[in-house]
gemmi code that builds the backbone of each chain (N, CA, C; Angstrom):
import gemmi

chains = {
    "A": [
        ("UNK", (129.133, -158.865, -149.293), (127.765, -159.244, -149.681), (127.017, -159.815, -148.465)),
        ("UNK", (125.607, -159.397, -148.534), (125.133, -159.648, -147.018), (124.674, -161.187, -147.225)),
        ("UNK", (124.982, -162.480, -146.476), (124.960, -163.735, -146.038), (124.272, -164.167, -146.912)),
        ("UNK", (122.707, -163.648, -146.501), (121.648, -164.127, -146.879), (121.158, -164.393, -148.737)),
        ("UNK", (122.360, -163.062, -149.358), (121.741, -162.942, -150.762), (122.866, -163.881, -151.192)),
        ("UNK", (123.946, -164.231, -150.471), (124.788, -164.830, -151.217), (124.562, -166.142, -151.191)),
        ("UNK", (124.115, -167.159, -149.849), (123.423, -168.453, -149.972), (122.124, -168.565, -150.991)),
        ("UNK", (121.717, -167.102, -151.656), (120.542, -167.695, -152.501), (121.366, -167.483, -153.952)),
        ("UNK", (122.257, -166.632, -154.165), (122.962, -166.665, -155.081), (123.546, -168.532, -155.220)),
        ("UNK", (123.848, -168.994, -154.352), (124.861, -170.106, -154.250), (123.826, -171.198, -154.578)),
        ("UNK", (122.575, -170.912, -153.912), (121.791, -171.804, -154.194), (121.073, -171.856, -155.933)),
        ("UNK", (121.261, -170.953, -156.393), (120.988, -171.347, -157.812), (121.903, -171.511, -158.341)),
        ("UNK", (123.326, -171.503, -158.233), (124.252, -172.304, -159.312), (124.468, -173.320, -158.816)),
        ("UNK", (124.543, -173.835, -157.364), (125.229, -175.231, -157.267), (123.572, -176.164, -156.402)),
        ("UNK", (122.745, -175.442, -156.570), (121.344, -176.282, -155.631), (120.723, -177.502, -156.342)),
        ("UNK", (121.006, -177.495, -157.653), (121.138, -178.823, -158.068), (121.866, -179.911, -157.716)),
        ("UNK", (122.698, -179.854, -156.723), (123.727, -180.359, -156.374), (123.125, -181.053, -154.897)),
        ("UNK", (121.667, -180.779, -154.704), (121.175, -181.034, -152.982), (120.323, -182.557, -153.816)),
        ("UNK", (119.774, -182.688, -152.301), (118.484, -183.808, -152.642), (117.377, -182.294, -153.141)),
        ("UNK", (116.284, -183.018, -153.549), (115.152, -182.321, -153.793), (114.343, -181.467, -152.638)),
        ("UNK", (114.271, -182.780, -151.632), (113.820, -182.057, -150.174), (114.784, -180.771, -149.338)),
        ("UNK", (116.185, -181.099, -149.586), (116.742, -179.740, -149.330), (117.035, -178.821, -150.277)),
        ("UNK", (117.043, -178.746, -151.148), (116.347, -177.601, -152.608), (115.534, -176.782, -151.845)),
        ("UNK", (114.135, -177.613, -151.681), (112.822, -177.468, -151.533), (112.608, -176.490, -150.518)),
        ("UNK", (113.063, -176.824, -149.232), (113.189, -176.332, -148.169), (114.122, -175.092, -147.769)),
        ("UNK", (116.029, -175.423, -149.022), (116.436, -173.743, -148.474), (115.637, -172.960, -149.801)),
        ("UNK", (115.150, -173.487, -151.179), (114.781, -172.266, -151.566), (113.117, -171.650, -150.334)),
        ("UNK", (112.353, -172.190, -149.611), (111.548, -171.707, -148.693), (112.528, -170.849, -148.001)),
        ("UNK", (112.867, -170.971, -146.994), (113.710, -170.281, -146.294), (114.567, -169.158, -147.001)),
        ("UNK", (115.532, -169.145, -148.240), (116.147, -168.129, -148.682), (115.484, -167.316, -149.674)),
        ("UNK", (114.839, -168.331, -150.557), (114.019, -167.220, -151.404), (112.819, -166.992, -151.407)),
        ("UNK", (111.702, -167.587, -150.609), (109.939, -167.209, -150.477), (110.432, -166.464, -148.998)),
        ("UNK", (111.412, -166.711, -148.279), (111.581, -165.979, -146.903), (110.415, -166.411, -145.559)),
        ("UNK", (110.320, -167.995, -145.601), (109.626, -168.344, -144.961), (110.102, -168.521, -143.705)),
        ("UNK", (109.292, -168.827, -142.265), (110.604, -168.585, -140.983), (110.839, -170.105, -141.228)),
        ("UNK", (111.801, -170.334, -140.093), (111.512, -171.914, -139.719), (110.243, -172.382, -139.205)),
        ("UNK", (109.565, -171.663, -138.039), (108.275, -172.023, -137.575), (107.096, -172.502, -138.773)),
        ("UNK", (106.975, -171.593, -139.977), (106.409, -171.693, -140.995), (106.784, -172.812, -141.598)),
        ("UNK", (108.341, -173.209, -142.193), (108.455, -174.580, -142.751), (108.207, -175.498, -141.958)),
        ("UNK", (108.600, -175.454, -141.076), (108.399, -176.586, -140.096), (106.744, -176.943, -140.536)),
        ("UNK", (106.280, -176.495, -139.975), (104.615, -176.264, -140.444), (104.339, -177.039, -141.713)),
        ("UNK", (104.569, -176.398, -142.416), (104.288, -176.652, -144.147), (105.384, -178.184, -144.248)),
        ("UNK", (105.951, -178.013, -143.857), (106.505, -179.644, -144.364), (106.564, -180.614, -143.167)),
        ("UNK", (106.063, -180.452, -142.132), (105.512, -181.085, -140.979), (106.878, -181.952, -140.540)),
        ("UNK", (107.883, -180.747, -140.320), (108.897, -181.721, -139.471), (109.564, -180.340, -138.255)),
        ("UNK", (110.297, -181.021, -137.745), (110.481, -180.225, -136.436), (110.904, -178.967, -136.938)),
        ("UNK", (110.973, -178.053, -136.103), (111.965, -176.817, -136.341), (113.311, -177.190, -136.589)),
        ("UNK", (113.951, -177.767, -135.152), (115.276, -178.497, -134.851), (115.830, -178.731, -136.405)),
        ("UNK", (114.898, -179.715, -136.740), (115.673, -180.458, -137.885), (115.804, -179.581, -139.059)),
        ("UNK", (114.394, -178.571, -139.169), (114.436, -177.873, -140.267), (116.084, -176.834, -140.023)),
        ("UNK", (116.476, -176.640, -139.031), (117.321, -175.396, -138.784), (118.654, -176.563, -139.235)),
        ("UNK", (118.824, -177.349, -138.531), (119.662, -178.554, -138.731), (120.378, -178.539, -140.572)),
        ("UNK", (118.892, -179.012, -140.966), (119.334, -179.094, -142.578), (119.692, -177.922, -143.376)),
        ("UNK", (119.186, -176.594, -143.339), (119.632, -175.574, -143.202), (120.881, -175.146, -143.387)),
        ("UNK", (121.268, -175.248, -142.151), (122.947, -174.945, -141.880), (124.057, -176.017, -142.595)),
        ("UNK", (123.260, -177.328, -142.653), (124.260, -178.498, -143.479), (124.271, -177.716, -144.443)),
        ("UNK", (123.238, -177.606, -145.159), (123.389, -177.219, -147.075), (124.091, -175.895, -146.884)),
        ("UNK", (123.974, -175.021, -145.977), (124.932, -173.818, -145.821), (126.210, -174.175, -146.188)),
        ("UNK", (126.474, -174.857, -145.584), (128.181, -174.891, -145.076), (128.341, -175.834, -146.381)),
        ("UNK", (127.570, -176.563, -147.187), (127.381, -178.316, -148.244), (127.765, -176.414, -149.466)),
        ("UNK", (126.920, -175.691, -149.470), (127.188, -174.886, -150.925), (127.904, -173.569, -150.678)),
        ("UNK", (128.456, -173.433, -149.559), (129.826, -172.930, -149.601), (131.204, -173.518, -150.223)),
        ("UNK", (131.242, -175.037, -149.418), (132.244, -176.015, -149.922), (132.421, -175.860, -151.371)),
        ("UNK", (131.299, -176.363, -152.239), (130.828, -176.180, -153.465), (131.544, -174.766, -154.115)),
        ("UNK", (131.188, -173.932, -153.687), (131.924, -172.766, -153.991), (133.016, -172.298, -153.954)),
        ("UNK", (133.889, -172.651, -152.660), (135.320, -173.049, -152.676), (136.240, -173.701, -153.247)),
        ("UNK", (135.307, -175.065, -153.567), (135.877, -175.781, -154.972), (135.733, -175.438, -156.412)),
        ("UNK", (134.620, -175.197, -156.512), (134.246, -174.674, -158.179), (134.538, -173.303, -158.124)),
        ("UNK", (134.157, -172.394, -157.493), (134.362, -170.849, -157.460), (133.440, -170.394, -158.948)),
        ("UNK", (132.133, -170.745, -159.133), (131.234, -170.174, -160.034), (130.945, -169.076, -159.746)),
        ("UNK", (130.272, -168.658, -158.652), (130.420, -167.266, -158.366), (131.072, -166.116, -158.463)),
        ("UNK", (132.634, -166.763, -157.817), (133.336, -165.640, -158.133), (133.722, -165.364, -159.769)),
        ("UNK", (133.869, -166.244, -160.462), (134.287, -166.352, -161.942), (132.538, -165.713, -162.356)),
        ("UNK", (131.487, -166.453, -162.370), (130.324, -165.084, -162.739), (130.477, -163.474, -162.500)),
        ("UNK", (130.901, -163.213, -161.515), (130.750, -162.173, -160.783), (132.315, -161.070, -161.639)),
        ("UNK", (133.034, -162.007, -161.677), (134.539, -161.510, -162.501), (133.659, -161.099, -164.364)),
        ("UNK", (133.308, -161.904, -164.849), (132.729, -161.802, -165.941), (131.256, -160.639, -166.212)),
        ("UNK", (130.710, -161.204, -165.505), (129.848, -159.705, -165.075), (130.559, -158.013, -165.507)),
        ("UNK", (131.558, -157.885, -164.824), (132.095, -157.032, -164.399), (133.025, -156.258, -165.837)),
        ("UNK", (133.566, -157.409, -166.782), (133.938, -157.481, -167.945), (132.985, -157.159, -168.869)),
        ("UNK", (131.863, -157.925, -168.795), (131.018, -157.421, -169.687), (129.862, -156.241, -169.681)),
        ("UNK", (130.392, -155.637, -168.486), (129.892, -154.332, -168.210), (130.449, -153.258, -168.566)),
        ("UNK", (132.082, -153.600, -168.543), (132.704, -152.463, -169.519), (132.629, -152.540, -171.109)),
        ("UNK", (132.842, -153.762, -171.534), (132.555, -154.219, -172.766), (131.308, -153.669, -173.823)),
        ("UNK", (130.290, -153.497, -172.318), (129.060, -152.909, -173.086), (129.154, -151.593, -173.514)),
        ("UNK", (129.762, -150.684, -172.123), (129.737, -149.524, -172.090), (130.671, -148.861, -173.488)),
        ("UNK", (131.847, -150.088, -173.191), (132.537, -149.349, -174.814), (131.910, -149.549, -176.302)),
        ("UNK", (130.749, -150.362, -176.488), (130.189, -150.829, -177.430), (129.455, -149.327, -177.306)),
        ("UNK", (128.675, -149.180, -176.804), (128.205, -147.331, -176.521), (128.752, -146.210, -176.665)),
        ("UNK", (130.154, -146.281, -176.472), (130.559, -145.382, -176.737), (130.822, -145.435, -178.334)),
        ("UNK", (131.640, -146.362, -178.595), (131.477, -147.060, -180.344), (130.201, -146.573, -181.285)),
        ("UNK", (128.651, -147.392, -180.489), (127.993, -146.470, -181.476), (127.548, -145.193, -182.322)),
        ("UNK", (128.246, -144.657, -181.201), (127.644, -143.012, -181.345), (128.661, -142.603, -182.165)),
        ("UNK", (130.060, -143.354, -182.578), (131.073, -142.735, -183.444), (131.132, -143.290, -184.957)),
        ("UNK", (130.411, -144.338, -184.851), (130.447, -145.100, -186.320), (129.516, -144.644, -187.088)),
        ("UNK", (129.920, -145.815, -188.564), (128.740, -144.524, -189.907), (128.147, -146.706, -189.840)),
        ("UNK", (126.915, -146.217, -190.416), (125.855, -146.946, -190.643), (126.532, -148.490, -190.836)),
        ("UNK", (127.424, -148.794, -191.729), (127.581, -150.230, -191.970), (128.521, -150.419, -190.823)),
        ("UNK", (129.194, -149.849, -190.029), (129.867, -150.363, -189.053), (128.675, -151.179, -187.884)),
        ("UNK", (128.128, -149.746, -187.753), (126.743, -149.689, -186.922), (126.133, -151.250, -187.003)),
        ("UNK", (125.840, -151.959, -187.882), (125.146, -153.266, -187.807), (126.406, -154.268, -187.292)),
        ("UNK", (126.990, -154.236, -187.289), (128.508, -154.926, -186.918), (128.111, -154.518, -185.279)),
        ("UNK", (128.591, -153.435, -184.630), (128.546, -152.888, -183.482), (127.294, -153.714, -182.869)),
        ("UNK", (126.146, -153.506, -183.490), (124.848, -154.148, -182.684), (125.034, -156.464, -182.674)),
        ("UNK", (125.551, -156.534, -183.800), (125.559, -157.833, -183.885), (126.748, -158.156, -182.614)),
        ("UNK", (127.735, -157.597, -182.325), (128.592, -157.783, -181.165), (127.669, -157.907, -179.589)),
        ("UNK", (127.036, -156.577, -179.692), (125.825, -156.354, -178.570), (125.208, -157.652, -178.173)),
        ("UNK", (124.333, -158.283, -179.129), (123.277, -159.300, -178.981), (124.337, -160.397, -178.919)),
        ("UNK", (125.744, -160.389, -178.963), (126.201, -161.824, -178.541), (126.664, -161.720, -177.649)),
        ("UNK", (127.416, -160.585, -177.030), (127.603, -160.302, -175.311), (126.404, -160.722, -174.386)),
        ("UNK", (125.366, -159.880, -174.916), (124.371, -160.271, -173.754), (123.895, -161.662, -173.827)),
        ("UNK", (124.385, -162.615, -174.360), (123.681, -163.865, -174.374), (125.117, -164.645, -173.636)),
        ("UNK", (126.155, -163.897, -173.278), (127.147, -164.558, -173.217), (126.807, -164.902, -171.627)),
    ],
    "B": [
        ("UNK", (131.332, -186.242, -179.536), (132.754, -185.999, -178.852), (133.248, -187.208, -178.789)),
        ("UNK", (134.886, -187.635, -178.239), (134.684, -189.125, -178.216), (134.984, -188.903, -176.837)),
        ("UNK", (134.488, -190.461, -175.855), (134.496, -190.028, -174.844), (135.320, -189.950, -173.627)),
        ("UNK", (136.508, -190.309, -174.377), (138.082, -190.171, -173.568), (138.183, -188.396, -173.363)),
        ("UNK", (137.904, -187.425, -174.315), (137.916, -186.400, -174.299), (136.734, -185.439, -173.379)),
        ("UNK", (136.012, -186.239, -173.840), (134.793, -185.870, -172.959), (135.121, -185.692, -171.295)),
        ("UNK", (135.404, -187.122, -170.705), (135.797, -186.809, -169.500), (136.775, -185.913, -169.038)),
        ("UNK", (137.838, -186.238, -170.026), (139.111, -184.954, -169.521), (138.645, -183.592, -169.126)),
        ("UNK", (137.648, -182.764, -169.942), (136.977, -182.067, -169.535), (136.137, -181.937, -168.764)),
        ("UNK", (135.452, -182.779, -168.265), (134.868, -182.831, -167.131), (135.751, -182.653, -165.873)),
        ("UNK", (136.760, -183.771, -165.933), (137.420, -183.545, -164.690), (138.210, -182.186, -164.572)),
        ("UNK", (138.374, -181.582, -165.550), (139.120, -180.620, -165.845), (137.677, -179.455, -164.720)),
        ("UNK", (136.396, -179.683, -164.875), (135.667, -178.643, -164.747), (135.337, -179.390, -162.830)),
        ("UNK", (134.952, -180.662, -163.157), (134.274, -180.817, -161.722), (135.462, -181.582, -160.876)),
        ("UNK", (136.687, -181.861, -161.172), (137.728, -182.480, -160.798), (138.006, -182.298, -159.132)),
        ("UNK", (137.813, -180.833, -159.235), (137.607, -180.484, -157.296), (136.520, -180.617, -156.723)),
        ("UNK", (135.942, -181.546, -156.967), (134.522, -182.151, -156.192), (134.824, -183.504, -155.852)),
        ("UNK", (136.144, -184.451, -156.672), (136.707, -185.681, -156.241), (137.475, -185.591, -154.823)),
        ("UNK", (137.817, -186.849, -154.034), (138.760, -186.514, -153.432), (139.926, -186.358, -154.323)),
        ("UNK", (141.231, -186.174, -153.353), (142.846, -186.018, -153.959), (143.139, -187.372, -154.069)),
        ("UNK", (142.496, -187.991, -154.041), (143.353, -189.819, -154.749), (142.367, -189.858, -155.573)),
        ("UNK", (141.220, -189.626, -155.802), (140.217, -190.026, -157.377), (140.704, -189.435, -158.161)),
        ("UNK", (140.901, -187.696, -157.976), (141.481, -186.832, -159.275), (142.425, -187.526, -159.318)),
        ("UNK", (143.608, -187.790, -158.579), (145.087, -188.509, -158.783), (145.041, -189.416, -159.872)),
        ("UNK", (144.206, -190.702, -159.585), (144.157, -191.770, -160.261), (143.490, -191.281, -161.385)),
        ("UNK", (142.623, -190.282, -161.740), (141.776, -189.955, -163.088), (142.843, -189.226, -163.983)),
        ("UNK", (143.686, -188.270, -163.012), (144.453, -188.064, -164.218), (145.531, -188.538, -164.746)),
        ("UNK", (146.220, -189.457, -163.608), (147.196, -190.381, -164.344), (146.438, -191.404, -165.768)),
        ("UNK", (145.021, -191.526, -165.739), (144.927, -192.219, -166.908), (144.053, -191.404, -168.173)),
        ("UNK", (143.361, -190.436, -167.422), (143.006, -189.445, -169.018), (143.952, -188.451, -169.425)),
        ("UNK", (144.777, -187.845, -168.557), (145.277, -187.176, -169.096), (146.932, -187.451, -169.251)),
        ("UNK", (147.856, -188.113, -168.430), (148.768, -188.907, -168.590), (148.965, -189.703, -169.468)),
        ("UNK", (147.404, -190.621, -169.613), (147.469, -191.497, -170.715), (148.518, -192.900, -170.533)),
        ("UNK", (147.902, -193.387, -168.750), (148.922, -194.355, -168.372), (147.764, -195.609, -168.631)),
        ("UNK", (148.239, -196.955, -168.367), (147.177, -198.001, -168.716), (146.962, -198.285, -166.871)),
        ("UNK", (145.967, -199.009, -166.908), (145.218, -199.553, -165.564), (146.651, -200.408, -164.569)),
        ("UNK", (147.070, -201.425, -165.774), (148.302, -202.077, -164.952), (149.970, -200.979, -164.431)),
        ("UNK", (149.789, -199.560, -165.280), (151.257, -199.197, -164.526), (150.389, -198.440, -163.049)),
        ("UNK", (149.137, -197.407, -163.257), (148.356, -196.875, -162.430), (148.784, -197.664, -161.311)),
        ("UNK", (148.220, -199.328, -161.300), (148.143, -199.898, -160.440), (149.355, -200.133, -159.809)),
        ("UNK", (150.745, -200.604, -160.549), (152.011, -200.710, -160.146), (152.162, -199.374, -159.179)),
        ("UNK", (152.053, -198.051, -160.081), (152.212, -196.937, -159.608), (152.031, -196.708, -158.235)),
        ("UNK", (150.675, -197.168, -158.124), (149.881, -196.949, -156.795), (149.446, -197.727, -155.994)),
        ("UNK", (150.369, -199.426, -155.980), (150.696, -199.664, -155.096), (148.687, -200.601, -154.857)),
        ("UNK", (148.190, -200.515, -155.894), (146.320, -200.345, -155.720), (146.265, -201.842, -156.650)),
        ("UNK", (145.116, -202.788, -156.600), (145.284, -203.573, -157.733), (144.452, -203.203, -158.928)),
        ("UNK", (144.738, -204.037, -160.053), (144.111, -203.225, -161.456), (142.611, -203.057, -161.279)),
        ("UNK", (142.307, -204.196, -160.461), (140.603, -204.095, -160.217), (139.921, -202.971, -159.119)),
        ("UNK", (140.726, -202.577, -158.252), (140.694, -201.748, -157.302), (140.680, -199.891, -158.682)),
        ("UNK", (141.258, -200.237, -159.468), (141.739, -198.842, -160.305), (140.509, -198.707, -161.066)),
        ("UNK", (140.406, -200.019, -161.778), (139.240, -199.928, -162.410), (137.639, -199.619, -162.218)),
        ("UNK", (137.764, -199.941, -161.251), (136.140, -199.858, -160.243), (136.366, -198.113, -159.741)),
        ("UNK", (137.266, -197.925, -159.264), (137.023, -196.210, -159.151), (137.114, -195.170, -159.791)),
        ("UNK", (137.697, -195.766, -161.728), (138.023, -194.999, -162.843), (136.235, -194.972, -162.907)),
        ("UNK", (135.625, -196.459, -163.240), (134.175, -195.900, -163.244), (133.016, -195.567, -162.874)),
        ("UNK", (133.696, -195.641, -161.858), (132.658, -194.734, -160.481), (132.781, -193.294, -160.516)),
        ("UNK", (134.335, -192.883, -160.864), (134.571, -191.534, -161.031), (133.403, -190.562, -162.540)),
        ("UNK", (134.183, -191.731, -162.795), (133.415, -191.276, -164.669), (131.972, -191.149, -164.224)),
        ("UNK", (131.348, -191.817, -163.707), (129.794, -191.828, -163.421), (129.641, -190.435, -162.874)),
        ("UNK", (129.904, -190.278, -161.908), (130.321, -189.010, -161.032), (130.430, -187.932, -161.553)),
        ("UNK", (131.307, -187.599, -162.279), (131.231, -186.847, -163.261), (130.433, -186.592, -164.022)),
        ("UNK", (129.670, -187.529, -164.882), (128.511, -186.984, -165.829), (127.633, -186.799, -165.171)),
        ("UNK", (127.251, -187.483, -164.097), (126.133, -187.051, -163.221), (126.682, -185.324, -162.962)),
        ("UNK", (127.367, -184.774, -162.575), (127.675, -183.444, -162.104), (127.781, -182.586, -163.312)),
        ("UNK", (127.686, -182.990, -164.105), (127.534, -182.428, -166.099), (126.149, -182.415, -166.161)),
        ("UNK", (125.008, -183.608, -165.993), (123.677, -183.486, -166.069), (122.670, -182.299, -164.816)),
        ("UNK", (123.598, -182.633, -163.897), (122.853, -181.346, -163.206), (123.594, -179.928, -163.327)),
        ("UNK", (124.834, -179.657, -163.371), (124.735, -177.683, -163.525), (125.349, -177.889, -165.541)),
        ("UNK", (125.674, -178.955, -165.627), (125.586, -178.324, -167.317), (127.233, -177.381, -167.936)),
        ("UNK", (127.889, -177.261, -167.070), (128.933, -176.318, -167.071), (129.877, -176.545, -168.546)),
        ("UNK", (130.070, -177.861, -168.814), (130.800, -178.097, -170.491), (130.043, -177.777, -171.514)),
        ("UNK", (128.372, -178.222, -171.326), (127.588, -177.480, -172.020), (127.574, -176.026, -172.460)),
        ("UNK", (127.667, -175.159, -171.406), (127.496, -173.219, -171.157), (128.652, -173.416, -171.108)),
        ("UNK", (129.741, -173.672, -171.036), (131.475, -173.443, -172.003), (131.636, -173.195, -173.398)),
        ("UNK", (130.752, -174.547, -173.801), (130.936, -174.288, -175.298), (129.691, -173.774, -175.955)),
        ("UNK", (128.686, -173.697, -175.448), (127.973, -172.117, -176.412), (128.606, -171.121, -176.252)),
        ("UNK", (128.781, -170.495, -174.690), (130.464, -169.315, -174.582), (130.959, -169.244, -175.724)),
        ("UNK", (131.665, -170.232, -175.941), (132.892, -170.530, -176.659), (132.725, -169.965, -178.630)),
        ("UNK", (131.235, -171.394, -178.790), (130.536, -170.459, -179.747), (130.292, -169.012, -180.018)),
        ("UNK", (129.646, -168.847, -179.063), (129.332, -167.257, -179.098), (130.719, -165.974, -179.199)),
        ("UNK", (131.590, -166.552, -178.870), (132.901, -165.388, -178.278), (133.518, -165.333, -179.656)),
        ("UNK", (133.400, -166.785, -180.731), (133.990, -166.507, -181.891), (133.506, -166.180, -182.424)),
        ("UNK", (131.823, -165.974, -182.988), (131.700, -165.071, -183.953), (131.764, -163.453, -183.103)),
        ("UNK", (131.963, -163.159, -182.296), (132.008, -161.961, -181.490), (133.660, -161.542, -182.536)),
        ("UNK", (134.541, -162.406, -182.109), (135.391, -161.660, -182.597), (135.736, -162.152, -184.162)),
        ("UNK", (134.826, -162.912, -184.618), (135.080, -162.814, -186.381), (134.256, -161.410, -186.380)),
        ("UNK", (133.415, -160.613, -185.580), (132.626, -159.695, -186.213), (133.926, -158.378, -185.782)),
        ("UNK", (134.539, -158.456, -184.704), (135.615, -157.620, -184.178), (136.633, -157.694, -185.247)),
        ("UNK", (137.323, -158.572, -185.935), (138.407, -158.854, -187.003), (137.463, -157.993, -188.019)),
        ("UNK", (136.421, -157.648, -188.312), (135.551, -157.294, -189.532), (135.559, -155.689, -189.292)),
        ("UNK", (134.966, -155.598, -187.876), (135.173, -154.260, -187.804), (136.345, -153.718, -187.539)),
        ("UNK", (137.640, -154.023, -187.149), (138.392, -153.554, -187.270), (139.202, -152.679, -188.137)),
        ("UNK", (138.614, -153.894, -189.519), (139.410, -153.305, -191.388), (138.528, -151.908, -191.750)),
        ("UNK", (137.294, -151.651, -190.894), (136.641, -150.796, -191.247), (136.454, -148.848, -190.623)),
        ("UNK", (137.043, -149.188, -189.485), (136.782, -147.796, -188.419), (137.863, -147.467, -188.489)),
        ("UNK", (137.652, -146.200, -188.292), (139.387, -144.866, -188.328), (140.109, -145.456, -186.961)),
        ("UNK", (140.917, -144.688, -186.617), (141.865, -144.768, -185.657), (141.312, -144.468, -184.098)),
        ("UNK", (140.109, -143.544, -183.954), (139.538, -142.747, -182.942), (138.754, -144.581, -182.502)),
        ("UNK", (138.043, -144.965, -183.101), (137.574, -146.097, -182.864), (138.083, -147.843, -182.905)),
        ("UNK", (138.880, -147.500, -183.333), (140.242, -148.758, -183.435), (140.371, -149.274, -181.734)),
        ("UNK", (140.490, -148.048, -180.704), (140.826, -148.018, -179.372), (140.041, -148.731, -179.154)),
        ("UNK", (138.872, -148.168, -179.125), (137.557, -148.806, -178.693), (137.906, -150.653, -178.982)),
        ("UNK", (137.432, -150.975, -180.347), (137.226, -151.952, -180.577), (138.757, -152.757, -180.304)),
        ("UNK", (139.277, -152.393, -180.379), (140.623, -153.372, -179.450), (140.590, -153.780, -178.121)),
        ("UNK", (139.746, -152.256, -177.430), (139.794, -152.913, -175.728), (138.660, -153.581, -175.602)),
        ("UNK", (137.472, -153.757, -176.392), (136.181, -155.004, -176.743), (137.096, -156.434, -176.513)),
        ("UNK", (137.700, -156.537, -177.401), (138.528, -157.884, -178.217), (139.251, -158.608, -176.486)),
        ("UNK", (139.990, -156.954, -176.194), (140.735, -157.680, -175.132), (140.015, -158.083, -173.912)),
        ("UNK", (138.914, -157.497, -173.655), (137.841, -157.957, -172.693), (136.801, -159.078, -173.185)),
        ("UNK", (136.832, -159.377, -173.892), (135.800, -160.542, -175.278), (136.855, -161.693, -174.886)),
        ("UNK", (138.293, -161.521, -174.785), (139.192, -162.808, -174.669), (139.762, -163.280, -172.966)),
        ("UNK", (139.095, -161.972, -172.474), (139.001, -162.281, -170.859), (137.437, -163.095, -170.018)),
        ("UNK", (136.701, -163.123, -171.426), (135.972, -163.899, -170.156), (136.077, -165.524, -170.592)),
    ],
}
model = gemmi.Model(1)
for chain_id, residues in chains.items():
    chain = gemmi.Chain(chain_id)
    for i, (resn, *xyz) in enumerate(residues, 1):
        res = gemmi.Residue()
        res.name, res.seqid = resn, gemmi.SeqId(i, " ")
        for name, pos in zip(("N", "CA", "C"), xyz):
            atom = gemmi.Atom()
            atom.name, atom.element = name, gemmi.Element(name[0])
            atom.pos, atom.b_iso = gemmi.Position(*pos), 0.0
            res.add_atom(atom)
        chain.add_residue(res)
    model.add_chain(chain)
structure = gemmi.Structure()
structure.add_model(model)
structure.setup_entities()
């Protein structure tokens, strides 16, 4: 997975986990795709420091991830409930009508899962 | 919930975010179920030293429950996966053999996530 999508992946399961000001600042940087020159700017502090804090919360929601491993356990589950669906599809097309509402009530609780 | 149980699960979820002597000492007394004075014998720590970091830990913990929520989205999961498979036990008594497959490898992927 390329770096960049995975620190914004990381940053929405564990970015509650920052102060507000570094929230604030990697979602600028990872998800509006602002440079540093630009934050720096907009939140009127050096580049230096902006690159500085940056790389802390990098390496701060990797850790995070190494310990909890949400990602990978999302990403495992994902993957489950992608076959899960597909066999629910194949299911519909073989059942008679009262199964059929059974089959769909399974549907709408996977996808909420 | 009561809230001896409560934490067990917590530490159970955010437990690798402690150091290795907080989890140590948390689970010799939630889940061991030792009192403050053997902990302390145990570890060599005094009872007041045990006590002050049992509830610092505990704090710690719910704070890391109020921001990602994870015991929360366990047990709607949890909710959700059983009527999934009270509706799987339902359809089961109902579909021929061609679809039996199907809905068995649902169940077994429904109990993998």
């Amino acid at each position: 997975m390329e770096e960049r999508v995975q620190i914004s992946i990381l940053l929405d399961l564990y970015g509650d986990l920052l102060t507000d000001k570094q929230r604030s600042i990697m979602d600028l940087y990872f998800n509006d795709d602002l440079s540093l020159a630009e934050i720096s700017e907009h939140t009127n502090t050096s580049r230096q420091a902006i690159f500085d804090l940056i790389k802390r919360c990098q390496k701060q929601l990797i850790e995070y991830e190494n310990k909890l491993r949400l990602m990978e356990k999302n990403s495992q589950s994902e993957s489950y409930k992608e076959i899960i669906l597909n066999n629910i599809e194949l299911l519909k097309a073989k059942v008679d009508n009262e199964c059929l509402s059974f089959v769909e009530e399974i549907k709408r609780l996977v996808l909420e899962l």
